[in-house]
Structures are given as structure tokens and as C-alpha cells.
TIRO-2110 file (N, C-alpha, C; in Angstrom, 1 decimal):
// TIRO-2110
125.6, 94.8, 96.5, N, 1, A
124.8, 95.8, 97.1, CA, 1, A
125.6, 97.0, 97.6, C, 1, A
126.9, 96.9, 98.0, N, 2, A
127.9, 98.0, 98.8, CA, 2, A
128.0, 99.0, 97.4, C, 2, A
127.9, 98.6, 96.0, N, 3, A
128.2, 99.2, 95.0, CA, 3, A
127.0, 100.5, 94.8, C, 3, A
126.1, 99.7, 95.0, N, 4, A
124.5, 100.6, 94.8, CA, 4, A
124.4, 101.4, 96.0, C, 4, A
125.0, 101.5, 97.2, N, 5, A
124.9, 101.9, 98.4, CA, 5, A
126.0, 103.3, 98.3, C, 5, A
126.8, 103.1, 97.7, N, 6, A
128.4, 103.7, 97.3, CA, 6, A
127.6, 104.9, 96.1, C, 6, A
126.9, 104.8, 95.3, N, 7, A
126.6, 105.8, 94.3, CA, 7, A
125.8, 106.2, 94.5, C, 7, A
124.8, 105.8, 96.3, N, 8, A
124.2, 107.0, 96.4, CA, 8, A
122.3, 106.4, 96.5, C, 8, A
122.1, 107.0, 97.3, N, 9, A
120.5, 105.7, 97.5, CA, 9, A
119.7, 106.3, 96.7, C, 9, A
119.5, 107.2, 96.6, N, 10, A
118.6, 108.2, 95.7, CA, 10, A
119.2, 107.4, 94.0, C, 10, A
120.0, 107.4, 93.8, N, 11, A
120.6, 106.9, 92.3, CA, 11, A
119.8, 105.6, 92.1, C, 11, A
120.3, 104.3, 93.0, N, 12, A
120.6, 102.9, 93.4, CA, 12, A
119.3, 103.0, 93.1, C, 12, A
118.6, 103.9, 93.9, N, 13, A
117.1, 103.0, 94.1, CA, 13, A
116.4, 103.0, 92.9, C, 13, A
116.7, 104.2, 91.6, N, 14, A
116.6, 104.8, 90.6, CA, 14, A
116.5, 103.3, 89.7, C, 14, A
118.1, 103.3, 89.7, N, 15, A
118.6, 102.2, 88.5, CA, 15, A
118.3, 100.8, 89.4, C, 15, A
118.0, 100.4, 90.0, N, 16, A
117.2, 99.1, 90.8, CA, 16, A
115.8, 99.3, 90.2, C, 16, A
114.9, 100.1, 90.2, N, 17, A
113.7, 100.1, 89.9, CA, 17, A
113.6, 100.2, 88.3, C, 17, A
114.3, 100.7, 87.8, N, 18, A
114.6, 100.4, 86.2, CA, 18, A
114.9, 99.2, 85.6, C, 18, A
115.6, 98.4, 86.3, N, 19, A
116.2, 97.2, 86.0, CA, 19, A
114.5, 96.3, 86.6, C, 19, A
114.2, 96.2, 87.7, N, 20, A
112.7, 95.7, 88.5, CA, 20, A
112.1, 95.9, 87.3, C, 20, A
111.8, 97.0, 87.0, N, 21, A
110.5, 97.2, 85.9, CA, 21, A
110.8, 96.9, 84.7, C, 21, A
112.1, 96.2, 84.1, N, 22, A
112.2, 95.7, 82.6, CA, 22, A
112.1, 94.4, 82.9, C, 22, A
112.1, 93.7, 84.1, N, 23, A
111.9, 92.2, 84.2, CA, 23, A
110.8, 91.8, 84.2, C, 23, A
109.8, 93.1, 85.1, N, 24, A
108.4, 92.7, 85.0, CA, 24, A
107.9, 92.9, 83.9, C, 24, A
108.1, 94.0, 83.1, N, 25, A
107.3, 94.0, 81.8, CA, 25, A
107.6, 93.0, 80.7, C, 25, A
109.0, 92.7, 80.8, N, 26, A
108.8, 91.1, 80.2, CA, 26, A
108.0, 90.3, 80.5, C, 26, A
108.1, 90.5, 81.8, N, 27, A
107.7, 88.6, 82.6, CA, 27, A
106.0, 88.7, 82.3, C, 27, A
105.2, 89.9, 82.3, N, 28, A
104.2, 90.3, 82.0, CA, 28, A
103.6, 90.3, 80.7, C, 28, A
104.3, 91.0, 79.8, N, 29, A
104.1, 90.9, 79.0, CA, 29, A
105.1, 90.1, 77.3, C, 29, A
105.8, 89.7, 78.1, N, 30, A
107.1, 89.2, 77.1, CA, 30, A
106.4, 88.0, 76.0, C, 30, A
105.3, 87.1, 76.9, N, 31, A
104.9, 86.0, 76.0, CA, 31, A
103.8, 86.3, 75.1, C, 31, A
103.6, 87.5, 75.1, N, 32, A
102.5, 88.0, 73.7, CA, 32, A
103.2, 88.4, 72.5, C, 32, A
104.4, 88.4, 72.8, N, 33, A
105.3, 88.6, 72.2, CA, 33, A
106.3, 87.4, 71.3, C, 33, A
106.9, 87.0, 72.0, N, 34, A
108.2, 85.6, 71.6, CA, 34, A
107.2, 84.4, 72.2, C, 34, A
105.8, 84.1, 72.9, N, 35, A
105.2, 83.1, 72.3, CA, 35, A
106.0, 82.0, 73.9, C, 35, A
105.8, 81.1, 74.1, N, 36, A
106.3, 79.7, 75.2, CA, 36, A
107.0, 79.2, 74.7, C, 36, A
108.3, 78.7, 75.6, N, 37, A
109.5, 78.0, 75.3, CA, 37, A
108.9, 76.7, 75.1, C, 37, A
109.9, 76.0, 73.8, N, 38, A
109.0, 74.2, 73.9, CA, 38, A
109.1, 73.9, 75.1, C, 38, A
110.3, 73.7, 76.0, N, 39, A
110.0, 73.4, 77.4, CA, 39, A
108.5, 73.1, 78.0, C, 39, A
108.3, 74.2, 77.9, N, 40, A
106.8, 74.7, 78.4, CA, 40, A
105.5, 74.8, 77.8, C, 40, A
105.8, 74.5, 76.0, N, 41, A
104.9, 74.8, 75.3, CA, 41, A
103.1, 73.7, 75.6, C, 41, A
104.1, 72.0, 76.0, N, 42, A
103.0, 71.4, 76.3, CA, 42, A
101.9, 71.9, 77.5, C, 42, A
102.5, 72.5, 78.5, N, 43, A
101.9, 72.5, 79.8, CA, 43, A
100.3, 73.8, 79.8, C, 43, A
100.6, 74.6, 78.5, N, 44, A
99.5, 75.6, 78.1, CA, 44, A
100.1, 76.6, 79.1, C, 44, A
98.7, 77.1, 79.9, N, 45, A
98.7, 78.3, 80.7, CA, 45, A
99.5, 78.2, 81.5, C, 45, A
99.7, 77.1, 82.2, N, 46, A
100.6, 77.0, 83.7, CA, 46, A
101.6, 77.1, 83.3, C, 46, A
102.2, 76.8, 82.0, N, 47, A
103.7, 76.9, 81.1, CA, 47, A
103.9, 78.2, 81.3, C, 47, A
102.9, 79.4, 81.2, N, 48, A
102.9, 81.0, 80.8, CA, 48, A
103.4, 81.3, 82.4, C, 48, A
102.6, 81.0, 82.9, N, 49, A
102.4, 81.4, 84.0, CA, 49, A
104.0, 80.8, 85.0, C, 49, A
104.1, 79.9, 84.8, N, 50, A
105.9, 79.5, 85.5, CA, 50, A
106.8, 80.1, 85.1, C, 50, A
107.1, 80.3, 83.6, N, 51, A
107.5, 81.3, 82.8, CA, 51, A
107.9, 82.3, 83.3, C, 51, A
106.7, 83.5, 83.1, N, 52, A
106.2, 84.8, 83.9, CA, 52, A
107.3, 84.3, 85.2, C, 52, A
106.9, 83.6, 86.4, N, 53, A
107.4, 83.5, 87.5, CA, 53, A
108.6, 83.6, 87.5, C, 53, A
109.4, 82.7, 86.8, N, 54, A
110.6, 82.3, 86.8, CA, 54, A
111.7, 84.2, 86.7, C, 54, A
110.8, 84.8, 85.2, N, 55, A
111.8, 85.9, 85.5, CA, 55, A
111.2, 86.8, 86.5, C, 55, A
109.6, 87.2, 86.9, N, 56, A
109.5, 88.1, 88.0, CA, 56, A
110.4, 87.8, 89.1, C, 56, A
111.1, 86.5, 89.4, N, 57, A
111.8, 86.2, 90.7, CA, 57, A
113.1, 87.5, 90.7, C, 57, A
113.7, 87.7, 89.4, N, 58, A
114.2, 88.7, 89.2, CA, 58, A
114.0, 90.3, 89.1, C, 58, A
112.6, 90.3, 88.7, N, 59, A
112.6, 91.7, 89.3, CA, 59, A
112.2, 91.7, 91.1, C, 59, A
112.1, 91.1, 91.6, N, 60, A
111.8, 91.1, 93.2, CA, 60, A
113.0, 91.0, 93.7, C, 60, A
114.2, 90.4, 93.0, N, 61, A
115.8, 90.8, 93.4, CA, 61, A
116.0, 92.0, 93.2, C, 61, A
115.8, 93.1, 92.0, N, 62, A
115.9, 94.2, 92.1, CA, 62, A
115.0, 95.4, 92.9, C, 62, A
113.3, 95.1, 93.1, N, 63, A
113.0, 95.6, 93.8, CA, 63, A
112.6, 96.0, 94.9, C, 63, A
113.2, 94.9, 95.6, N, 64, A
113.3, 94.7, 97.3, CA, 64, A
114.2, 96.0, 97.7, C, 64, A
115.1, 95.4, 97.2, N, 65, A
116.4, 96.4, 97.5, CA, 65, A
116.2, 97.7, 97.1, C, 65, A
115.6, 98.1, 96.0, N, 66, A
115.4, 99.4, 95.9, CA, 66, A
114.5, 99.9, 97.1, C, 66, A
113.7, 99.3, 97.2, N, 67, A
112.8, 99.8, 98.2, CA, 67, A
113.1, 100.2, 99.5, C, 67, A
114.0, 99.0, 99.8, N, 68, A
114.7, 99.4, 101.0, CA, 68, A
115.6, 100.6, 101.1, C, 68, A
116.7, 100.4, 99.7, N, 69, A
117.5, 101.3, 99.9, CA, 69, A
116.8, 103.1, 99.9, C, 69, A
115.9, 103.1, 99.3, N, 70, A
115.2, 104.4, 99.2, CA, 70, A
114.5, 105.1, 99.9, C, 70, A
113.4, 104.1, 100.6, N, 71, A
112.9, 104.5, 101.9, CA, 71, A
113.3, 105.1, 102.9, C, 71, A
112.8, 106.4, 103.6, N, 72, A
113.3, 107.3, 104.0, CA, 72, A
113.5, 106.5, 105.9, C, 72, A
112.6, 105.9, 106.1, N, 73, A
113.0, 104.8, 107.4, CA, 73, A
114.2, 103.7, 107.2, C, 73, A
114.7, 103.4, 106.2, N, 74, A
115.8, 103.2, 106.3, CA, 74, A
116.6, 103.4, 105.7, C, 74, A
117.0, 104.9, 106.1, N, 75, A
117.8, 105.9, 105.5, CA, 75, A
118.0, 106.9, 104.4, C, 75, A
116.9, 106.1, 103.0, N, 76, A
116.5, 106.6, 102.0, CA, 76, A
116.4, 108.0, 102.1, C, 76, A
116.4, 108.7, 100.9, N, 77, A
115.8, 110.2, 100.4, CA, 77, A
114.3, 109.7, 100.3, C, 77, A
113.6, 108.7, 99.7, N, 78, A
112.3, 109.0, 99.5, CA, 78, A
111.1, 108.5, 100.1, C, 78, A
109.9, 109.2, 100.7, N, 79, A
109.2, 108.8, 101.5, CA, 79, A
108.5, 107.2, 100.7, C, 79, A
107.4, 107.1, 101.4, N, 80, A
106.5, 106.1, 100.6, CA, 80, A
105.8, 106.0, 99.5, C, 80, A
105.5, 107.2, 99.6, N, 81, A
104.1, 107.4, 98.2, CA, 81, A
105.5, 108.3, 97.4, C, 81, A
106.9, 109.2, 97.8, N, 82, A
107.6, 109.1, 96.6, CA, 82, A
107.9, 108.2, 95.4, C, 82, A
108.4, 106.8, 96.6, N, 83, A
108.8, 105.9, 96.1, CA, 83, A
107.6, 105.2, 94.9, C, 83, A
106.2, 105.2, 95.1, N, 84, A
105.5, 104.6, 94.6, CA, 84, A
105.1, 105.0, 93.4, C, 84, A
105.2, 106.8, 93.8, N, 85, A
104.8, 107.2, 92.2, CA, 85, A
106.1, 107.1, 91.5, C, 85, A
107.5, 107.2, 91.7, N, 86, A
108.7, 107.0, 91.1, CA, 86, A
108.3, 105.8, 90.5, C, 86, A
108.1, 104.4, 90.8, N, 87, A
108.4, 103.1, 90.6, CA, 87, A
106.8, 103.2, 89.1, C, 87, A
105.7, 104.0, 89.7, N, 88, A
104.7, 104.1, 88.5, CA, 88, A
105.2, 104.4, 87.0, C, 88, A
105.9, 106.0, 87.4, N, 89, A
106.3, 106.3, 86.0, CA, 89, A
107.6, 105.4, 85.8, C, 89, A
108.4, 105.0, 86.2, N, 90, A
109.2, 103.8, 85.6, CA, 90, A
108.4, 103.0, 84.6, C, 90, A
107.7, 102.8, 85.5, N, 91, A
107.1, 101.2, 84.5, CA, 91, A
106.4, 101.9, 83.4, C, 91, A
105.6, 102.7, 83.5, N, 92, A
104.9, 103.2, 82.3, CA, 92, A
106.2, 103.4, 80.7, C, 92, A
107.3, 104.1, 82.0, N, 93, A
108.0, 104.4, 80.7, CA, 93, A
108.5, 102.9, 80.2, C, 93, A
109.3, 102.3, 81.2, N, 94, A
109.6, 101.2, 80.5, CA, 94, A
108.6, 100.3, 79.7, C, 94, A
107.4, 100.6, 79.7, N, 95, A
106.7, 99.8, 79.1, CA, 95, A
106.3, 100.3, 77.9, C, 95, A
106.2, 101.6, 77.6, N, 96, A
106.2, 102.2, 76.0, CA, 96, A
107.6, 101.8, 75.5, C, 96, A
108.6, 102.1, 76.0, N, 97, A
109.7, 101.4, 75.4, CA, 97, A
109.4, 99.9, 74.6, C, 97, A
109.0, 99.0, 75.4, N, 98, A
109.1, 97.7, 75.4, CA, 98, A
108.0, 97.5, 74.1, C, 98, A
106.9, 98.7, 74.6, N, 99, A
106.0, 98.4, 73.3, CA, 99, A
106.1, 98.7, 72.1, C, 99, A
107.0, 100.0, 72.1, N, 100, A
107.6, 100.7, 71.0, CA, 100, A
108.2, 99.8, 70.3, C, 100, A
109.0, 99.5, 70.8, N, 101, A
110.1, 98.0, 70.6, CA, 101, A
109.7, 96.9, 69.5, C, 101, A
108.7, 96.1, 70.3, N, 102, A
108.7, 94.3, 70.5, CA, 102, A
106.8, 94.5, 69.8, C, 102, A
106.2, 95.5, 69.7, N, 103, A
105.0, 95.8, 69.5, CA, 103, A
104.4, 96.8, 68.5, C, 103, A
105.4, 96.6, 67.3, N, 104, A
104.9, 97.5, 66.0, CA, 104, A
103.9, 98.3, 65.7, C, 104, A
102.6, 97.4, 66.1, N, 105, A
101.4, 97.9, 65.5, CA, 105, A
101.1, 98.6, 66.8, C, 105, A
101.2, 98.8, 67.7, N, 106, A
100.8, 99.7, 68.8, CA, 106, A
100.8, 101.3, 68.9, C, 106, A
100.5, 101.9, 68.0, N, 107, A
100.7, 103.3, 67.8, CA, 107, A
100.6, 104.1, 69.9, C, 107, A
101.8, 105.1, 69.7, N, 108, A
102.0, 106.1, 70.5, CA, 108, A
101.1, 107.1, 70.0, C, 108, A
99.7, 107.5, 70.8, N, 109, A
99.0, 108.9, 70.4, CA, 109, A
98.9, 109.9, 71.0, C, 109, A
98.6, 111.0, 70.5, N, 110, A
98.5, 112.5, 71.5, CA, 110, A
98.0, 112.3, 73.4, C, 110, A
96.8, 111.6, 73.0, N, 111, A
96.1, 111.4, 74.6, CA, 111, A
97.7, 110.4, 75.7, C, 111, A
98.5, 109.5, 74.6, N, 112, A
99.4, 109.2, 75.6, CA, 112, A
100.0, 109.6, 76.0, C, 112, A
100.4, 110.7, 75.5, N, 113, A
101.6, 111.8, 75.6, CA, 113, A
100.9, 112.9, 76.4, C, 113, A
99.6, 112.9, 76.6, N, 114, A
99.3, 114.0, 77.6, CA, 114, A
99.4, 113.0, 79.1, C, 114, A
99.0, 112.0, 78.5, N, 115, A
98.8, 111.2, 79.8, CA, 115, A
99.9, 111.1, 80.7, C, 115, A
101.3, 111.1, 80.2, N, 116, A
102.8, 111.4, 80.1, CA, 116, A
102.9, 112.4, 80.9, C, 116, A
102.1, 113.4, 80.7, N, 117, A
102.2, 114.8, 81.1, CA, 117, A
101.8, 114.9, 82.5, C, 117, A
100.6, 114.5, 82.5, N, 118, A
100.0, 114.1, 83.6, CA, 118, A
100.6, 113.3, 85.3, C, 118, A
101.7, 112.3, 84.4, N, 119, A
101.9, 111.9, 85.3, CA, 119, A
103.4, 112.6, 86.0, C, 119, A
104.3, 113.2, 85.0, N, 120, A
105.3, 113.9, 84.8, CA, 120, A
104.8, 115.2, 86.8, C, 120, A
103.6, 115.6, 86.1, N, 121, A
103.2, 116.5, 87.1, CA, 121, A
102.9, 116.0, 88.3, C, 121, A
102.4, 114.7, 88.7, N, 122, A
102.1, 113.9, 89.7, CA, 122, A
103.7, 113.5, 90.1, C, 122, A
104.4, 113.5, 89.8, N, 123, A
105.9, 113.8, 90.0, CA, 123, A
106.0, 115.0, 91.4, C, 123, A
106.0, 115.5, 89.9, N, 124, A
106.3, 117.0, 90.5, CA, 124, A
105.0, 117.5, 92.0, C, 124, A
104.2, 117.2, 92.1, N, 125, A
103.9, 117.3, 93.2, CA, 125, A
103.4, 116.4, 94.2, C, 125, A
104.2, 115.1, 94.0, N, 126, A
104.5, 114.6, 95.5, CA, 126, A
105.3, 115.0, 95.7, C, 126, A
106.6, 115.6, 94.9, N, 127, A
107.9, 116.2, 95.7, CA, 127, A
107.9, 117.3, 96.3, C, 127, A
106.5, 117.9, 96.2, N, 128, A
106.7, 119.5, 96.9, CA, 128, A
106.2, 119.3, 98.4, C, 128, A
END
């Protein structure tokens, strides 16, 4: 944690919520993908669903701490609703990545990319 603290909270809380949002979008969406471990395969839904859990536990290790470290109450650069739209477009992006990726048939269209836009600007004016 002293490492993430050392490069700077505004950074830390950056690359914490990056790392948060690729565990969730797995943990979310990873088994539509690579399918249940045999482990798990007997148990059906509750297999998916422990699954899911097992790695969300990991993004809640990364996103605690970002949150903390970011928050302008404790000591952070970013207010609340910064923090919330920052942590939004994260995941959006990380999650076209992940779709791009692991999800062939999923075409990227114009309306996404405006939608991109959209939020790009929802950026830009919580920070003002």
C-alpha cells in the first residue's frame, strides 16, 4: 500500500481502479466466455455464482483502497461523484477491451463511440 501512496493518490487510485475493474469484468462476465471450472461444473448456477465471488473478492482488494486513497476526506485529490464517474469510464473501457478481446462477434459501432464521447465529456465536466 506505502508503494501506491509513494506514486501519488491521484495515480494509485487510477491504476487500483483499473486493476478493480478487470476483476470485475471477468468475475461478471468471464463465464460467458471460458464456461465453469469441472470443480464447479456439477453445482450449475451456484458453481457461477461462487466462481464470480471467489474473483470479485479481488476486485474489492483493489477497490477499497482506491477509494480510500482518492477521496478527498481522506486526503485524496477526488471528490465523490469524481471518483464515481472516474471508476464508470474505467469499466466501460475495460469492458470493450475485454469484449473486443474474449468476444469476436460483438461489433464496436458508431453510436458506441459517440457514447464514448459522451461520457469522455461527463469527465470533463465533473472536473470543472
Amino acid at each position: 500500500m506505502f508503494l501506491f501512496i509513494k506514486m501519488g493518490r491521484g495515480l494509485s487510485t487510477i491504476l487500483l481502479l483499473i486493476l478493480s475493474n478487470s476483476f470485475m469484468t471477468f468475475a461478471w462476465y468471464g463465464h460467458l466466455k471460458f464456461g465453469t471450472p469441472k470443480l464447479l461444473s456439477n453445482w450449475g448456477m451456484f458453481g457461477v455464482i461462487v466462481m464470480s465471488w471467489l474473483i470479485a473478492f479481488f476486485e474489492y482488494c483493489a477497490q477499497v483502497p482506491a477509494n480510500r486513497l482518492g477521496f478527498n476526506q481522506f486526503g485524496g485529490p477526488f471528490s465523490l461523484l469524481q471518483l464515481k464517474i472516474i471508476q464508470e469510464v474505467i469499466t466501460l473501457v475495460i469492458f470493450v477491451i475485454f469484449t473486443t478481446l474474449f468476444f469476436k462477434g460483438e461489433p464496436l459501432k458508431v453510436n458506441h463511440l459517440l457514447a464514448f464521447l459522451c461520457l469522455i465529456l461527463a469527465v470533463y465536466f465533473v472536473f470543472k
